[in-house]
C-alpha positions as CSV (number, residue, x, y, z in Angstrom):
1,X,0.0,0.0,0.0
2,X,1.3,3.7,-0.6
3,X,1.7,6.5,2.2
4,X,3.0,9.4,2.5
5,X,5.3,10.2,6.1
6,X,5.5,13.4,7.4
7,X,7.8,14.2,10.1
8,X,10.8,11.9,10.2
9,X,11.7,12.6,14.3
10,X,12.4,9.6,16.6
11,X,9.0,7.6,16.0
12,X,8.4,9.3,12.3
13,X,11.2,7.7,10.6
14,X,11.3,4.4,12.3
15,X,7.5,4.2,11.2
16,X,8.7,4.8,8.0
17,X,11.6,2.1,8.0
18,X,8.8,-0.5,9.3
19,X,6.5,0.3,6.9
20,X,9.2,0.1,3.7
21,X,10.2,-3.2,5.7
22,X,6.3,-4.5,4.8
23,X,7.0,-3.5,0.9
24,X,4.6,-0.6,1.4
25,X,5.5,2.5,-1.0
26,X,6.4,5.8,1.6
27,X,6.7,9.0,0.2
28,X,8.8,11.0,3.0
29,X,9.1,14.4,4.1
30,X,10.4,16.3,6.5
31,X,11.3,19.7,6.7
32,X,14.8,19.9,7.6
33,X,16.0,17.6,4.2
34,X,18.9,16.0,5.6
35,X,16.2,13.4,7.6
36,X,14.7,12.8,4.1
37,X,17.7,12.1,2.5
38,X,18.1,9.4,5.0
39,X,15.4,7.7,4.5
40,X,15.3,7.8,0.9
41,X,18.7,6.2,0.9
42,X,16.8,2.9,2.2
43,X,13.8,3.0,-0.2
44,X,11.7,6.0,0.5
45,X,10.7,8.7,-2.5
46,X,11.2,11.9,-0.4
47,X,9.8,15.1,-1.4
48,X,10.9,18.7,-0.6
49,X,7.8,20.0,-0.4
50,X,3.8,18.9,0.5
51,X,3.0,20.0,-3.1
52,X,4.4,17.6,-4.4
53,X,2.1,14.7,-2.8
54,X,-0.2,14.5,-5.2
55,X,2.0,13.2,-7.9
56,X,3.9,10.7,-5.5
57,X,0.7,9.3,-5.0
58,X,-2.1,7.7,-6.1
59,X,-6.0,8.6,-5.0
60,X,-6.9,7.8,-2.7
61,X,-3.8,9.7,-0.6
62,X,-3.1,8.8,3.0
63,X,-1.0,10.7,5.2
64,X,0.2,10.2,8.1
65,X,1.3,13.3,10.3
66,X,4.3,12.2,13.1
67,X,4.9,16.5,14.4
68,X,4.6,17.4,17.9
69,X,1.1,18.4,19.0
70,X,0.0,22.0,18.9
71,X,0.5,24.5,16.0
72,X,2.4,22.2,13.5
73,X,-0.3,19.8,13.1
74,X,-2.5,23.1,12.1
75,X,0.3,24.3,9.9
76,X,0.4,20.9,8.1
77,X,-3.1,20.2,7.8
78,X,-4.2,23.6,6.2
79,X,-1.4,23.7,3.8
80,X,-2.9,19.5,2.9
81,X,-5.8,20.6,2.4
82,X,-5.2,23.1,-0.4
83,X,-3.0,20.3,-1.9
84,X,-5.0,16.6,-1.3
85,X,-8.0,15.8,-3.3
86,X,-11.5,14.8,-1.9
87,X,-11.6,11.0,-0.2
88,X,-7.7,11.4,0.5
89,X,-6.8,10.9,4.0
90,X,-5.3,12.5,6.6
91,X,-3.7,10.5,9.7
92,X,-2.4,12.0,12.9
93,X,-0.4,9.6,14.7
94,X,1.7,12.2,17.4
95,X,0.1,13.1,20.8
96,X,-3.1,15.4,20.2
97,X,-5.6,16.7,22.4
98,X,-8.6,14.6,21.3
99,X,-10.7,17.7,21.1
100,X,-8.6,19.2,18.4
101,X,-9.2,16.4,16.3
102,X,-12.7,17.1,16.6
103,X,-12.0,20.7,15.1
104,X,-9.9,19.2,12.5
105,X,-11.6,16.8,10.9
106,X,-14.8,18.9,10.7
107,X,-11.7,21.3,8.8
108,X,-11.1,18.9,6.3
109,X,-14.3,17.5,5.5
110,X,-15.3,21.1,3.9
111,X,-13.1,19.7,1.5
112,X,-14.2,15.9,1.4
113,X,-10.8,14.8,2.8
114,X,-10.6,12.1,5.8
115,X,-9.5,12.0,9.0
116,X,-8.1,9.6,11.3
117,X,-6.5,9.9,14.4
118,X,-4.3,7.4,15.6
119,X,-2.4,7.2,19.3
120,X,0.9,5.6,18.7
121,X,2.8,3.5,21.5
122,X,6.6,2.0,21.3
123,X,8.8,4.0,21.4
124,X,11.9,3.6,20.4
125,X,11.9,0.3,20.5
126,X,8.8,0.2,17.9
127,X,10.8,-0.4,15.0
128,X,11.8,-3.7,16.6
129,X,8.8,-4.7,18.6
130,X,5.7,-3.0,16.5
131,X,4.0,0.1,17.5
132,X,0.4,-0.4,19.4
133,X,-1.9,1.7,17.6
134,X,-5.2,3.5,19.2
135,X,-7.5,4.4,15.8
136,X,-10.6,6.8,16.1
137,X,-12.8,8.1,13.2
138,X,-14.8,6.7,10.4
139,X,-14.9,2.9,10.5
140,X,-14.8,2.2,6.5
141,X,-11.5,4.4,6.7
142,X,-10.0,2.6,9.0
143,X,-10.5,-0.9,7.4
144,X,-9.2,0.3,4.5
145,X,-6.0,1.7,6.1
146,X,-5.9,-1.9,8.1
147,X,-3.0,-3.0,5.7
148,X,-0.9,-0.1,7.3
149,X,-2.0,-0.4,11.0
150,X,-1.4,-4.5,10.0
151,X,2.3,-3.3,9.2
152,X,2.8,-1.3,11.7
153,X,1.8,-3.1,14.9
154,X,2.9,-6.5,16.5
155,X,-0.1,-9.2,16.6
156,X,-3.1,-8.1,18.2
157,X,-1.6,-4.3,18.2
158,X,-4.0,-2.0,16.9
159,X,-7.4,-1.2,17.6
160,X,-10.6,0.7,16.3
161,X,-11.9,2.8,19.2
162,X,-14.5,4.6,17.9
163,X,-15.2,7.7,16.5
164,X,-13.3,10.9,15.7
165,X,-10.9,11.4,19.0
166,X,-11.6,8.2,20.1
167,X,-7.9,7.4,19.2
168,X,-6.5,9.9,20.9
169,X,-9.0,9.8,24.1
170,X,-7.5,6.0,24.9
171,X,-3.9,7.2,24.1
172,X,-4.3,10.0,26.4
173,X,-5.4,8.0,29.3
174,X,-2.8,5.0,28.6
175,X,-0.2,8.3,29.1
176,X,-1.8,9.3,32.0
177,X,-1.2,5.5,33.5
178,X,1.9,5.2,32.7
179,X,2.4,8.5,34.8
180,X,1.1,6.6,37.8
181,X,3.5,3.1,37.0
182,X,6.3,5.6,36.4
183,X,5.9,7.3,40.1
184,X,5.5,4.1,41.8
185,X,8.9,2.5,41.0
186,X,10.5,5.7,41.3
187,X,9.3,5.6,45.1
188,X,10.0,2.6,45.5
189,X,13.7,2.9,44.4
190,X,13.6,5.9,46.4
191,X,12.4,4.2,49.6
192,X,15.6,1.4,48.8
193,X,17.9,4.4,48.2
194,X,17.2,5.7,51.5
195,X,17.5,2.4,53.6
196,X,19.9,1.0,55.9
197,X,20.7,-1.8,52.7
198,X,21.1,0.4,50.1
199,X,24.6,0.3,49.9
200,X,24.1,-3.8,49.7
201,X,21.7,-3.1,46.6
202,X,22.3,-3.6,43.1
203,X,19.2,-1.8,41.5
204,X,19.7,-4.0,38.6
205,X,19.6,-7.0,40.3
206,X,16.5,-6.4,42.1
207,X,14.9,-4.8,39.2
208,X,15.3,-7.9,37.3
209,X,14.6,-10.4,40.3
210,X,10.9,-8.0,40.6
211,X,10.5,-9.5,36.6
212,X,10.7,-13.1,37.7
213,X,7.5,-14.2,38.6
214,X,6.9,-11.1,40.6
215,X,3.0,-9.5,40.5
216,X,5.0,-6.5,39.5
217,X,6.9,-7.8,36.6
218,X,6.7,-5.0,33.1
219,X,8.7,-4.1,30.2
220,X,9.1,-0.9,32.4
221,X,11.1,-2.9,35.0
222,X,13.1,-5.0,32.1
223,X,14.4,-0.9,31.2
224,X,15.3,-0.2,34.8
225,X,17.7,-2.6,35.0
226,X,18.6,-1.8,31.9
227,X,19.3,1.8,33.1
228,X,20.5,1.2,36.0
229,X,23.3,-1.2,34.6
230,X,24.7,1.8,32.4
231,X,25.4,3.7,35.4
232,X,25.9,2.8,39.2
233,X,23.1,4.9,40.7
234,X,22.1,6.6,37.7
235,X,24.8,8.9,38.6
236,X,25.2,10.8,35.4
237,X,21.1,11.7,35.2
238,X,19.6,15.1,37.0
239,X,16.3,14.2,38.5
240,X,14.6,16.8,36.0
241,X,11.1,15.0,34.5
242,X,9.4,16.7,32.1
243,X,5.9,16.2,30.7
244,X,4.3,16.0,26.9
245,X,1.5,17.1,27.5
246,X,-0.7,13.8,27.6
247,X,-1.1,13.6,31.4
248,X,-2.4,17.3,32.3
249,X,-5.2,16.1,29.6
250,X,-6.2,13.1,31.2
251,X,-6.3,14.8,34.5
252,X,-8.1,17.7,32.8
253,X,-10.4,14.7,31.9
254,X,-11.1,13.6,34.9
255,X,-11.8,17.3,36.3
256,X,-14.1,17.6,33.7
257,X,-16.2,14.4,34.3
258,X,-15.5,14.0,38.2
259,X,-13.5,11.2,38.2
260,X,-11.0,10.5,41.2
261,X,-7.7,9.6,39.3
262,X,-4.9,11.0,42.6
263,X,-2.4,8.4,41.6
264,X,-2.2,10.0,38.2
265,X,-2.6,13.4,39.2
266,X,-0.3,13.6,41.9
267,X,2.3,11.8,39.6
268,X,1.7,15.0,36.9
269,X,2.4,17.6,40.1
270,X,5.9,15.6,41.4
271,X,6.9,15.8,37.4
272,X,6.1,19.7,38.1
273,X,8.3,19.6,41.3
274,X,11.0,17.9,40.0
275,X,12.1,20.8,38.2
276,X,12.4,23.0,41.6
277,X,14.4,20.0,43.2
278,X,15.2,16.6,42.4
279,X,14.8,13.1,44.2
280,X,16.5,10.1,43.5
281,X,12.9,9.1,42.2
282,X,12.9,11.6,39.6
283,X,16.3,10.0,38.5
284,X,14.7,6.5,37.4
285,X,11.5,8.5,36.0
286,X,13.9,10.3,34.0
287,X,15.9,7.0,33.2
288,X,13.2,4.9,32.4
289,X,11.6,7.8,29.8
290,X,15.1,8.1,28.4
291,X,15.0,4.3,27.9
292,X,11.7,3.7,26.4
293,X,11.2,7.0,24.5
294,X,14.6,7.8,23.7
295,X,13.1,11.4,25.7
296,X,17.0,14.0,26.3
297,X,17.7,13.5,29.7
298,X,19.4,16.8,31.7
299,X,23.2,15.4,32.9
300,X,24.4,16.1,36.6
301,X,26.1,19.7,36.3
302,X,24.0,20.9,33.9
303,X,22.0,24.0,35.4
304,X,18.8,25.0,33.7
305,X,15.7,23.7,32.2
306,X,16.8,20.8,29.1
């Protein structure tokens, strides 16, 4: 099947290496050119500009949009819709507010152009493992872009969720738990860390021991000790946690409908306090994000926001 990438950052171009793995045709773009240029050495047709789409492609056109939520998607979709054609399609796979989708896909159906929105899990590590794919919008879309989503995610990865922001809704809230996991086994290192054993620990060791069998055995444990093997006490790593954006929405959410979620709202307010002063908590939250998201992580010494 053909598609067009845009936005080649650390999931973007990844995505596109998967999908050129599953002999799909990718059209690339991106717009600083040295990223295209790298993926067109492995099989991609990149582009220079969006104008150019519609003679990479065949109707009916999807695109799939990887650009950090906010103004760029806006940017990119208005200058799409003066170039796609009616019954192209237009996918947002980066972390939106499921609201804007809302106001964006009423945008481009003036124009008889889909939308789908589509909350994207993995990582780093999705170009290995798959990508688990939340899909909202209209149903017939989605089944016809199954061969992508097929590509793209391991066995039993992707999922319709319903309609328009659907996607998005159930990627926001999976965010917002992983908040909550992320705060517990930073405490809990934290409450080792400060013990009368801690100098008898080996965080690596016990992380992995906790994946044997244990009830709180998770990939997320498998990267601690990964972390914590590349540096004795995560040393090198300033306790500075920042947040995408995904978790003040799902605690917005919650507001908004009167749902008690404190796990996952106190775990948003420590990321905010982490900034002021760190904890050897904040360390393995920074670690683990850095491991599983390839997310910059600020380096002992370094003074300032990164």
């Amino acid at each position: 099947m053909q598609i067009a990438m845009i936005g080649l950052g650390r999931m973007g171009m990844n995505m596109a290496r998967r999908l050129l793995g599953g002999s799909h045709h990718v059209v690339a773009y991106n717009r600083t050119p040295n990223k295209t240029k790298e993926i067109e050495k492995e099989g991609a047709v990149g582009i220079s500009s969006l104008s150019e789409l519609a003679e990479k492609l065949s109707p009916p056109r999807p695109v799939w949009l990887m650009l950090p939520a906010g103004p760029a998607v806006d940017e990119h979709i208005s200058q799409l819709r003066a170039v796609l054609a009616p019954g192209d399609i237009v996918i947002d796979g980066g972390n939106t507010y499921y609201k804007d989708d809302i106001r964006r896909a009423e945008f481009l159906a003036e124009k008889s152009i889909g939308f789908m929105d589509v909350g994207v899990s993995g990582g780093i590590w999705g170009l290995e493992v798959g990508y688990c794919l939340m899909a909202g919008g209209d149903k017939e879309t989605y089944e016809h872009l199954e061969p992508i989503f097929r590509t793209l995610a391991p066995e039993n990865g992707y999922l319709y969720c319903g309609g328009t922001g659907a996607g998005h809704f159930v990627k926001m809230v999976h965010n917002g738990i992983e908040y909550g996991m992320l705060q517990a086994y930073g405490e809990g290192f934290e409450i080792l860390e400060g013990s009368p054993y801690s100098k008898s620990f080996d965080y690596a060791e016990i992380a992995h021991l906790w994946n044997q069998g244990s009830v709180i055995r998770s990939w997320l444990l498998e990267l601690a000790e990964t972390a914590f093997s590349k540096g004795e006490r995560l040393s090198d790593i300033r306790g500075y946690v920042e947040d995408s954006g995904e978790g003040r929405w799902t605690v917005q959410q919650a507001i908004e409908t009167g749902v008690s979620a404190p796990v996952i709202a106190l775990s948003l307010l420590q990321r905010f306090r982490s900034r002021k002063e760190e904890t050897f908590s904040d360390k393995v939250i920074a670690a683990l994000r850095r491991e599983f998201g390839g997310h910059a992580v600020a380096r002992s010494g370094d003074k300032g926001d990164k």
